[in-house]
Every structure is written in structure tokens, then in C-alpha cells.
DRENSE-364423 format. One record per atom (N, C-alpha, C, O): residue in three letters; atom name; x negated, y, z. Coordinates in steps of 0.2 Angstrom, whole numbers. Last residue first. Layout:
N
<ALA CA <X Y Z>>
...
REM end
This chain:
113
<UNK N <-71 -221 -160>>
<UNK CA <-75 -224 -163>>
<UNK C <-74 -231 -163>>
<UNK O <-79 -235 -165>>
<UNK N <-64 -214 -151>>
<UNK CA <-58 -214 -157>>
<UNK C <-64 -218 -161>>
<UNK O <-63 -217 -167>>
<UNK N <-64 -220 -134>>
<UNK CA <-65 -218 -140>>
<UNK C <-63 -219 -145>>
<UNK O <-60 -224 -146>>
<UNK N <-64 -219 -116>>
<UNK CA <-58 -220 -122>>
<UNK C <-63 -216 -126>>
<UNK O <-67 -211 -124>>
<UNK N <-76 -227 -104>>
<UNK CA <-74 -220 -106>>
<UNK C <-69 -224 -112>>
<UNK O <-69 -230 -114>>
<UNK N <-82 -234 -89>>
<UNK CA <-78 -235 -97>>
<UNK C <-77 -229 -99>>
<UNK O <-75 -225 -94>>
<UNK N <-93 -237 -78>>
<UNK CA <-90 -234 -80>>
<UNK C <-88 -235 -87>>
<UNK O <-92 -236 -91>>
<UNK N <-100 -245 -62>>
<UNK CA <-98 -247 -69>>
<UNK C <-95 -242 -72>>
<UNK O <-91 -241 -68>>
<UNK N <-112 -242 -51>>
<UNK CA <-106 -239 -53>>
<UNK C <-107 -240 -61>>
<UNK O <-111 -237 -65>>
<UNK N <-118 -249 -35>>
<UNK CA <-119 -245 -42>>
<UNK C <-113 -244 -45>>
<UNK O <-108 -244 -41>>
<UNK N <-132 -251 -24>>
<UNK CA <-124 -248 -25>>
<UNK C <-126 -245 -33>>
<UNK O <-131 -242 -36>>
<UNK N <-140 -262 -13>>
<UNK CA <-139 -258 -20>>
<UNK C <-132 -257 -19>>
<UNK O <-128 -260 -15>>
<UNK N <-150 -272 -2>>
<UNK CA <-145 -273 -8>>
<UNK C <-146 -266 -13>>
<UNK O <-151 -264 -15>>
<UNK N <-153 -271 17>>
<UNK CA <-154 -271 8>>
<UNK C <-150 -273 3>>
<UNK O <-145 -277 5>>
<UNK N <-152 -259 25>>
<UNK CA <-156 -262 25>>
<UNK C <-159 -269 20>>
<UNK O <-165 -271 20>>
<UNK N <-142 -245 27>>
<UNK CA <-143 -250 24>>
<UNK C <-150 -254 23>>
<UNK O <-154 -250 20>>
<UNK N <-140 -236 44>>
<UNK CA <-145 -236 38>>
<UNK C <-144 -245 34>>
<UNK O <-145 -251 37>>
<UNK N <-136 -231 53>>
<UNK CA <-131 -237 50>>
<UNK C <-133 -238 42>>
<UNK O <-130 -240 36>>
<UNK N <-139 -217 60>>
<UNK CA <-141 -224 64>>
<UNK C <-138 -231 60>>
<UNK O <-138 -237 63>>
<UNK N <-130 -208 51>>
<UNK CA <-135 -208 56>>
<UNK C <-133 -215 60>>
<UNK O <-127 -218 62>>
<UNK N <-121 -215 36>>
<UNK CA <-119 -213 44>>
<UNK C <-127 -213 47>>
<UNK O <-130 -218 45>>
<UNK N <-125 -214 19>>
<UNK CA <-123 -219 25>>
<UNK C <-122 -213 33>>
<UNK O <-122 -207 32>>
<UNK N <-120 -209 3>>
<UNK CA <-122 -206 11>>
<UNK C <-123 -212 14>>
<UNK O <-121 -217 11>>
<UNK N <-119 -203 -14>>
<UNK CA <-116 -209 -8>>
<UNK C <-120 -207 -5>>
<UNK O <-125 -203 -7>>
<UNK N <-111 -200 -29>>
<UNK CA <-115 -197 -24>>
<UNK C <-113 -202 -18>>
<UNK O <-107 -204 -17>>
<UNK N <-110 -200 -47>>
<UNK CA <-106 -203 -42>>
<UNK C <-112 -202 -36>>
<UNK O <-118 -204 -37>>
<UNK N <-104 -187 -57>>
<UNK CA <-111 -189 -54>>
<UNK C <-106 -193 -46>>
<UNK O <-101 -191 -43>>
<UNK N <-98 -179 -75>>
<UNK CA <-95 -185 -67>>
<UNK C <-103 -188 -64>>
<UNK O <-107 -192 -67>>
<UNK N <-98 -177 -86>>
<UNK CA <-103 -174 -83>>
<UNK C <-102 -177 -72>>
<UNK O <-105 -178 -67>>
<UNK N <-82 -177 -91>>
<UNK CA <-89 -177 -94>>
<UNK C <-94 -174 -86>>
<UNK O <-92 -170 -81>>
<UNK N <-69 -180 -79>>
<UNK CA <-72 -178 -83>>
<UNK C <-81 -178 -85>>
<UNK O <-85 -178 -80>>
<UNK N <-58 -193 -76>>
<UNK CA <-64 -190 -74>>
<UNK C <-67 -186 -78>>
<UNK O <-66 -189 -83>>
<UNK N <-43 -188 -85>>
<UNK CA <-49 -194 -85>>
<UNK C <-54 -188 -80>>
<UNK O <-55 -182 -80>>
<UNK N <-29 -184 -96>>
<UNK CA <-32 -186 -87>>
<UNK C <-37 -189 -90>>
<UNK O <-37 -192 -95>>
<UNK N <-33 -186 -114>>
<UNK CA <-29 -182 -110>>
<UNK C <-31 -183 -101>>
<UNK O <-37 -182 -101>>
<UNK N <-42 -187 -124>>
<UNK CA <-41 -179 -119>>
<UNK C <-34 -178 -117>>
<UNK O <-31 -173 -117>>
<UNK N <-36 -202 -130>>
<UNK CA <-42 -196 -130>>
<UNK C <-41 -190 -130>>
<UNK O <-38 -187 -135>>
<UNK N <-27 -207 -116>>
<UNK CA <-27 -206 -123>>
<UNK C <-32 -201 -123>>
<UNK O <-33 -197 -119>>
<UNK N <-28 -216 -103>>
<UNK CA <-29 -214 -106>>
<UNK C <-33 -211 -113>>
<UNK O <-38 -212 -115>>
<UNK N <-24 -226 -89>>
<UNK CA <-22 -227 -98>>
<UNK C <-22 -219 -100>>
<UNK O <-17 -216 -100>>
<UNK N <-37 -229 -78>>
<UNK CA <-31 -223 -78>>
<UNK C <-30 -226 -86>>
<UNK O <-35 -228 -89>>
<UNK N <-41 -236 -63>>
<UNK CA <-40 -237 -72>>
<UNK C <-35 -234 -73>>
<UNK O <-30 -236 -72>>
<UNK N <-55 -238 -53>>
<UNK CA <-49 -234 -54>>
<UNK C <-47 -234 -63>>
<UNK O <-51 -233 -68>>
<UNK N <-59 -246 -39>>
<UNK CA <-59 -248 -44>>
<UNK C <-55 -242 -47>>
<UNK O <-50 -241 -44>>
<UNK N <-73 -249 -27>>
<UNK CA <-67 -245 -28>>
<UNK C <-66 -247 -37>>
<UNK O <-71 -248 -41>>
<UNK N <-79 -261 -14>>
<UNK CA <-78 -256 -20>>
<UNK C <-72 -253 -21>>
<UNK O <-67 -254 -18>>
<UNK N <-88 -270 -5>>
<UNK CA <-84 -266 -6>>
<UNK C <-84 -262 -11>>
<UNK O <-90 -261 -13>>
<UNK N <-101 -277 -3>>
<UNK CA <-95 -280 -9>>
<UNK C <-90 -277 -12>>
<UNK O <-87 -278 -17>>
<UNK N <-106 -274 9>>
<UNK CA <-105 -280 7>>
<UNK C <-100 -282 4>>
<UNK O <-95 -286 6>>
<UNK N <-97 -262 20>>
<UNK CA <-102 -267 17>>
<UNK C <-100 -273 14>>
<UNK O <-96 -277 16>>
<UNK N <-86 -253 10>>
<UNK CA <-87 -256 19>>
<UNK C <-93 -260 14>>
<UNK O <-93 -260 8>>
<UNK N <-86 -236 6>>
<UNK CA <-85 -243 4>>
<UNK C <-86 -246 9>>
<UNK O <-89 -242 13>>
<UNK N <-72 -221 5>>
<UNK CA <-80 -224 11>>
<UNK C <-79 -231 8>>
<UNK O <-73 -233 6>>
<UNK N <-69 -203 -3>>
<UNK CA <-68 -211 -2>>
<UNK C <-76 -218 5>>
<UNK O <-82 -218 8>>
<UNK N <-75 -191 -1>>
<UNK CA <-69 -192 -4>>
<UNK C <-67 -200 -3>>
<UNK O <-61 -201 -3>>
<UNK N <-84 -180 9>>
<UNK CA <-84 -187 7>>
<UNK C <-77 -187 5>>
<UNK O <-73 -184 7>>
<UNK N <-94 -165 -1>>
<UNK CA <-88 -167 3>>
<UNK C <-87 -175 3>>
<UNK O <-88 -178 -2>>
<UNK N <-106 -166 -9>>
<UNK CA <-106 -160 -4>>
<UNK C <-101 -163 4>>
<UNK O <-102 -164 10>>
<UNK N <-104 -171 -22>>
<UNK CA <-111 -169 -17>>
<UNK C <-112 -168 -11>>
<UNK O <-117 -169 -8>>
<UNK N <-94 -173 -27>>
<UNK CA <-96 -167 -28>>
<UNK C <-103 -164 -25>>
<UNK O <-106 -159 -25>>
<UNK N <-89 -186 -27>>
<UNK CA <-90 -182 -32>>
<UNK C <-92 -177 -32>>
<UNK O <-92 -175 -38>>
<UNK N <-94 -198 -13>>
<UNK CA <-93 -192 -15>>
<UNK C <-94 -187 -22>>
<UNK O <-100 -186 -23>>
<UNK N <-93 -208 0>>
<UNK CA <-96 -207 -9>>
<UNK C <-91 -200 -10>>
<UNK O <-85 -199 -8>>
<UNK N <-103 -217 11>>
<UNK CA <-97 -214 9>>
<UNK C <-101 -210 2>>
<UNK O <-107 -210 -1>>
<UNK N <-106 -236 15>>
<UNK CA <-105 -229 15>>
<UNK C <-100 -226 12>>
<UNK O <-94 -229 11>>
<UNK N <-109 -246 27>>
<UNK CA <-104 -245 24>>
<UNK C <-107 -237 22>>
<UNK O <-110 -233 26>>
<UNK N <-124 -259 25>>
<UNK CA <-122 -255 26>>
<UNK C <-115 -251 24>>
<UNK O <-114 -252 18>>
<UNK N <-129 -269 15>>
<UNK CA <-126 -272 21>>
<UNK C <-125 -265 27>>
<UNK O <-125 -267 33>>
<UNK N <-124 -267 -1>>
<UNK CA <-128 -266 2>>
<UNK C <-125 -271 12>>
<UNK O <-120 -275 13>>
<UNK N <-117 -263 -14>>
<UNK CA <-119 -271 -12>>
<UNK C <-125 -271 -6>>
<UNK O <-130 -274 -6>>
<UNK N <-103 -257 -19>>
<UNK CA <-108 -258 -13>>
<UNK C <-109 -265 -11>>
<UNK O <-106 -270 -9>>
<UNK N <-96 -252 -34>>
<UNK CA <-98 -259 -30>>
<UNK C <-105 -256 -26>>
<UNK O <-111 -253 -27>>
<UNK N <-86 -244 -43>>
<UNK CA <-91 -242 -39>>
<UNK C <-91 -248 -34>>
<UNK O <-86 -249 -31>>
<UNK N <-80 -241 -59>>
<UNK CA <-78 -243 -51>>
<UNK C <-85 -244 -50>>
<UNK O <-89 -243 -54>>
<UNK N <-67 -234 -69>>
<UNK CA <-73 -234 -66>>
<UNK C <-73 -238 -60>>
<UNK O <-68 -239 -57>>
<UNK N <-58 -227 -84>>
<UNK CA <-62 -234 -80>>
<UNK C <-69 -232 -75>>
<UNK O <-75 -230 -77>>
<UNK N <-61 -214 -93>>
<UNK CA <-54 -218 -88>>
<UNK C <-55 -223 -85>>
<UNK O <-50 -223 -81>>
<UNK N <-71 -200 -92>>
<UNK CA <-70 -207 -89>>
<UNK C <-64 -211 -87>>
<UNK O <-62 -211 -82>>
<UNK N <-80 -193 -102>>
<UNK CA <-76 -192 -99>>
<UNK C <-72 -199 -98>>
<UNK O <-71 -203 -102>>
<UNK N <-96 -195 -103>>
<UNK CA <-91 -196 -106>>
<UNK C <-87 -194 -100>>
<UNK O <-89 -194 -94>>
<UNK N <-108 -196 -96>>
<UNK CA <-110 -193 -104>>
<UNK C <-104 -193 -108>>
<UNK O <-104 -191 -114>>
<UNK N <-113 -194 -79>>
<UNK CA <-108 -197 -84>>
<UNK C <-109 -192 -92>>
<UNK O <-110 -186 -93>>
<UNK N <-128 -189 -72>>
<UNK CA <-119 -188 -74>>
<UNK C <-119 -194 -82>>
<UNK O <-123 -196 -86>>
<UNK N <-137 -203 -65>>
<UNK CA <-138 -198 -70>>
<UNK C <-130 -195 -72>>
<UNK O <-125 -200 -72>>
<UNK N <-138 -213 -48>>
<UNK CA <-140 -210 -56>>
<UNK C <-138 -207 -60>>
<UNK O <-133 -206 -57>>
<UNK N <-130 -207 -39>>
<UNK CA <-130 -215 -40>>
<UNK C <-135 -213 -49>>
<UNK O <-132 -213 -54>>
<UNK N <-137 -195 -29>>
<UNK CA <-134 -198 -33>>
<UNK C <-134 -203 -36>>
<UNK O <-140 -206 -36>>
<UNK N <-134 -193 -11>>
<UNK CA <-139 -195 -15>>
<UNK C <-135 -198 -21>>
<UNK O <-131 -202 -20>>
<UNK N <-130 -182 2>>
<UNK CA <-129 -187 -1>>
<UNK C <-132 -186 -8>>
<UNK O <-134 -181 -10>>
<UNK N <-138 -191 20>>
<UNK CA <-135 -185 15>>
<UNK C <-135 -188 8>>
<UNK O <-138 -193 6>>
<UNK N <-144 -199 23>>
<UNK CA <-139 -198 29>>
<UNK C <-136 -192 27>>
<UNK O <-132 -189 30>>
<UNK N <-150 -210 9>>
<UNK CA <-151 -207 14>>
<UNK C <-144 -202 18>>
<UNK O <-138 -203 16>>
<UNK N <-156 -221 -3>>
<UNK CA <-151 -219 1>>
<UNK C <-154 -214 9>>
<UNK O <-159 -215 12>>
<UNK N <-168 -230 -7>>
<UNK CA <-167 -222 -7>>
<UNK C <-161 -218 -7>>
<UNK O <-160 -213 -11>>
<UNK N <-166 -243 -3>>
<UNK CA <-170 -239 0>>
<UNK C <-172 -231 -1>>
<UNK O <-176 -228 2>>
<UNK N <-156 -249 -9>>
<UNK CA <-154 -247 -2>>
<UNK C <-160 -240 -1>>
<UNK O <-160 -234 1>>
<UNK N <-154 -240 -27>>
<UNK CA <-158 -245 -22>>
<UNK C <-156 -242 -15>>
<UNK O <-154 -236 -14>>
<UNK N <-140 -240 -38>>
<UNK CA <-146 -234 -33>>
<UNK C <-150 -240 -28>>
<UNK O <-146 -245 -26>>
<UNK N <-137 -235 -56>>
<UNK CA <-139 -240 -49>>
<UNK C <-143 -236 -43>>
<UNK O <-147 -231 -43>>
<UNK N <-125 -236 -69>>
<UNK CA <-131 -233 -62>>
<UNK C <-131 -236 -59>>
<UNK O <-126 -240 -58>>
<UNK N <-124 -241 -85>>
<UNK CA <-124 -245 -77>>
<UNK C <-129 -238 -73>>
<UNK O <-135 -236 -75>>
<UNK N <-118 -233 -98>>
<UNK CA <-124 -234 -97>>
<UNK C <-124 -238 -89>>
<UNK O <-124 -233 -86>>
<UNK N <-101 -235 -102>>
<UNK CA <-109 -230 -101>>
<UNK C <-113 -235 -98>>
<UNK O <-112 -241 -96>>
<UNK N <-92 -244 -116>>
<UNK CA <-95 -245 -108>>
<UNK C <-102 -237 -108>>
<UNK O <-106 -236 -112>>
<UNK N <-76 -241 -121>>
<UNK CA <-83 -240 -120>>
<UNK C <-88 -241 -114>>
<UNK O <-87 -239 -108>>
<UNK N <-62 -244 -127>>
<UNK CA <-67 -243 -123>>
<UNK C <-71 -243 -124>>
<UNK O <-73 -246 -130>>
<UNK N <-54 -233 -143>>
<UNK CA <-56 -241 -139>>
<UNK C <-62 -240 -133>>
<UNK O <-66 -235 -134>>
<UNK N <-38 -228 -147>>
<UNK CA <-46 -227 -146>>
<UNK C <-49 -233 -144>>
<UNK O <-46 -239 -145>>
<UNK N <-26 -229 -150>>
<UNK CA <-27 -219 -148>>
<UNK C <-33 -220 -148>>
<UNK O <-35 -214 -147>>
<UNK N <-16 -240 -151>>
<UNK CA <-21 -237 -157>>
<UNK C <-25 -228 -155>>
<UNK O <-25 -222 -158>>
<UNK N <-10 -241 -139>>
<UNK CA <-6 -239 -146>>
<UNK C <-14 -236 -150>>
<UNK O <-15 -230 -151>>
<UNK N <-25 -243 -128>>
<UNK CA <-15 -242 -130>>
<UNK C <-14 -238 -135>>
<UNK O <-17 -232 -136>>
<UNK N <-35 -251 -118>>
<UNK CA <-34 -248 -124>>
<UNK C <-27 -248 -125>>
<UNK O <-23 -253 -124>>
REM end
């Protein structure tokens, strides 16, 4: 939070179970209902995958067991941030299927509330 411009908020936790991961990419739960300055994304699974905002392209890869990404941008209400509607998408590799844990994704949004 900085200079009085809002305060955190947390969204709602997505989760995806290992078991409904698949070799194409699959969403971590439901889009984002805010625009995002806070997020990270925890692989708890005992496979590495790949994660993608768009569905389609890989943008980043978690290694197993633990790996994540963390991103904290200081933003003022409308200015950079992930924007509304943001869907976190993950894959594994043919033959390197996760066999158990979860992946999920914490996210914070800036509010003038």
C-alpha cells in the first residue's frame, strides 16, 4: 500500500488439483474479478509445469515442489497491473504428468475501499 492511494485486497484463492492437469493448458480457476498488483503462483505438485496467461503460449515454467512465482508491482488505482479478467493456465510436458499435490494462485488487487 503507498501514500494513501488504496489498500489491499485479497481475491478469492484458485486451486487446481494434480489430477485435472493435463499436456494442454488448463485454468487454475475462475478469471480474476480485479485488476492485479500482487500475485504468486505456488506449484505444489511433484511435477514442473508451464503457465500461461493466455491459454495458448508458455510465458513462465514452476519446477516441482514448491516452485513459484511472485510479482509485486506498487500500484496506484489504474495505473500497471495485471488486468481484470486475468486467468492463470498451466500444462505439464508429455510423459511428466504430476502425480500429487495442487497448484494455486494467491492474488491482491489496490482499492480505494
Amino acid at each position: 500500500m503507498g501514500k494513501g492511494t488504496g489498500k489491499y485486497k485479497h481475491e478469492t484463492r484458485r486451486d487446481l488439483a494434480f489430477g485435472s492437469m493435463l499436456t494442454t493448458y488448463v485454468a487454475v480457476g475462475t478469471a480474476m474479478a480485479n485488476p492485479l498488483v500482487k500475485y504468486r503462483i505456488v506449484n505444489e505438485t511433484d511435477a514442473s509445469l508451464n503457465v500461461s496467461f493466455d491459454g495458448t503460449n508458455a510465458h513462465d515454467r514452476l519446477p516441482a515442489n514448491g516452485g513459484y512465482i511472485d510479482d509485486i508491482a506498487y500500484a496506484p488505482v489504474g495505473s500497471i497491473a495485471l488486468p481484470k479478467g486475468t486467468i492463470v493456465y498451466v500444462s505439464y510436458d508429455a510423459g511428466s504428468a504430476p502425480t500429487t499435490g495442487s497448484v494455486y494462485v494467491a492474488a491482491m488487487y489496490n482499492s480505494n475501499g
